[in-house]
C-alpha positions in Angstrom: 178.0 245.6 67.3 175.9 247.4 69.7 172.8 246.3 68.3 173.7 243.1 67.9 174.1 242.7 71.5 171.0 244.6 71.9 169.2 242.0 70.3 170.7 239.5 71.5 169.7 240.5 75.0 166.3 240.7 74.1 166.2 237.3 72.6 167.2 235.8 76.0 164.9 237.7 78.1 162.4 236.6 75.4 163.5 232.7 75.8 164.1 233.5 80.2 159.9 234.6 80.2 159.0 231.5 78.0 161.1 229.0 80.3 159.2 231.1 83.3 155.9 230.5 81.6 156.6 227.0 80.5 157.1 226.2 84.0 154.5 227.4 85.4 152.1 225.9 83.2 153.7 222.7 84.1 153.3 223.0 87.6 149.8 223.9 87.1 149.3 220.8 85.2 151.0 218.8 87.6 149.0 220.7 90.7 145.3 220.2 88.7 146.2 216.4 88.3 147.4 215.8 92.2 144.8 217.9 92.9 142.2 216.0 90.8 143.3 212.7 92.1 143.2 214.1 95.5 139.5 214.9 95.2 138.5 211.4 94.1 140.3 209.7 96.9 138.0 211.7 99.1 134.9 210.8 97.2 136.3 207.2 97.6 136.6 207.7 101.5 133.0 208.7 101.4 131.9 206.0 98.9 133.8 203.4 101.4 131.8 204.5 104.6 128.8 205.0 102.7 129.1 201.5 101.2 129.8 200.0 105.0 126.3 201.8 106.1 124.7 200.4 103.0 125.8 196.8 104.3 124.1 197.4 107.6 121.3 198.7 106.1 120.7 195.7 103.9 120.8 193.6 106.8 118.5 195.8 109.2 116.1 195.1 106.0 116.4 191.8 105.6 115.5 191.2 109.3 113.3 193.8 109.8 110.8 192.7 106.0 109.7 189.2 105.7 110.0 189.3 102.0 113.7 190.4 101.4 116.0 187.8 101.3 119.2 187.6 103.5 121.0 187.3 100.2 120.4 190.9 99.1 123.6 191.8 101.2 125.9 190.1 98.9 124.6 193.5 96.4 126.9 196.2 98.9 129.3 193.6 99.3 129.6 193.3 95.9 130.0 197.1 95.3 132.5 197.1 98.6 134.7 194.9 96.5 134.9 197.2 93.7 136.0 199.7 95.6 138.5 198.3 97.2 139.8 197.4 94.0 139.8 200.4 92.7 141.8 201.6 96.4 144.3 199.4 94.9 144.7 200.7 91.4 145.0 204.0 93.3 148.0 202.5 95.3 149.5 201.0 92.6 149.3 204.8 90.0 150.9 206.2 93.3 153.8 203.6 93.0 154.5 204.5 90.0 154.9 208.2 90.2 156.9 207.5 93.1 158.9 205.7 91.0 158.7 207.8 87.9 162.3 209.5 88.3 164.0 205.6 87.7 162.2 204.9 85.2 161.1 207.3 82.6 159.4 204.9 80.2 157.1 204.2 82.6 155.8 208.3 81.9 153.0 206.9 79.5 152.1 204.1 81.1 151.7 206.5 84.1 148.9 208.8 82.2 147.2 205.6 81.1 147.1 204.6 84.8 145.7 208.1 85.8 143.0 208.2 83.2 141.7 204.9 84.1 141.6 205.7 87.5 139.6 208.1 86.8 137.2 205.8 84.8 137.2 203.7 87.9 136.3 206.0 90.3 133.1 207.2 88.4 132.5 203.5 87.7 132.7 203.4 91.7 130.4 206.6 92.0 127.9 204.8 89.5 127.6 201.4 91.1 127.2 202.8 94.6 124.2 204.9 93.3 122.9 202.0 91.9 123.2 200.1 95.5 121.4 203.0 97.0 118.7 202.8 94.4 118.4 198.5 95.0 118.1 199.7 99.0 115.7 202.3 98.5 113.7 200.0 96.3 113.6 197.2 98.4 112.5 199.2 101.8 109.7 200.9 100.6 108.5 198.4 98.4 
């Protein structure tokens, strides 16, 4: 009997260091994704004010060089738009995990969200490099 209890206190010390274990690789998880997400909102901070001095540069060009059209500011503008979209997507994956605790089928959607968030904000990263190449283009051309 002695040795059954034995055991069976070493089975639930077993199962106590897995649930410990478990849960800290779950709040790993959960702190790598916040802290992943948190990282990109920065870069989109930076993108934004970048993007708003890539505006008035495009318009210090167009009146400083004869040859580049006024239209050439609709490119930032353009790339401003994106961004602020993607500000929004942000909001709206935020919504959701604050809402994730009333709805739990919403748990899938919610890693679909975060992943494409993600795809947005290198789309974001992209497209403003792309901007700063059309500006460096067009003022030392």
């Amino acid at each position: 009997m002695e040795d059954f209890e034995k055991q069976r206190q070493e089975l639930d010390e077993i199962f106590k260091d897995i649930d410990k274990s478990m849960a800290s690789l779950e709040k790993t998880s959960y702190d790598g994704t916040r802290d992943v997400l948190k990282y990109f909102d920065r870069i989109h901070d930076k993108l934004f004010n970048f993007n708003n001095i890539m505006i008035a540069g495009f318009f210090a060009i167009a009146k400083i060089k004869d040859n580049v059209p006024m239209e050439l500011i609709l490119v930032p503008i353009i790339n401003l738009g994106i961004i602020i979209f993607i500000e929004y997507k942000m909001m709206e994956k935020s919504r959701m995990e604050a809402n994730i605790l009333k709805d739990f089928s919403n748990a899938d959607k919610l890693g679909k969200t975060i992943n494409k968030t993600t795809n947005y904000s290198l789309f974001t990263i992209f497209t403003t490099a792309v901007v700063t190449a059309f500006f460096l283009y067009n003022l030392f051309k």
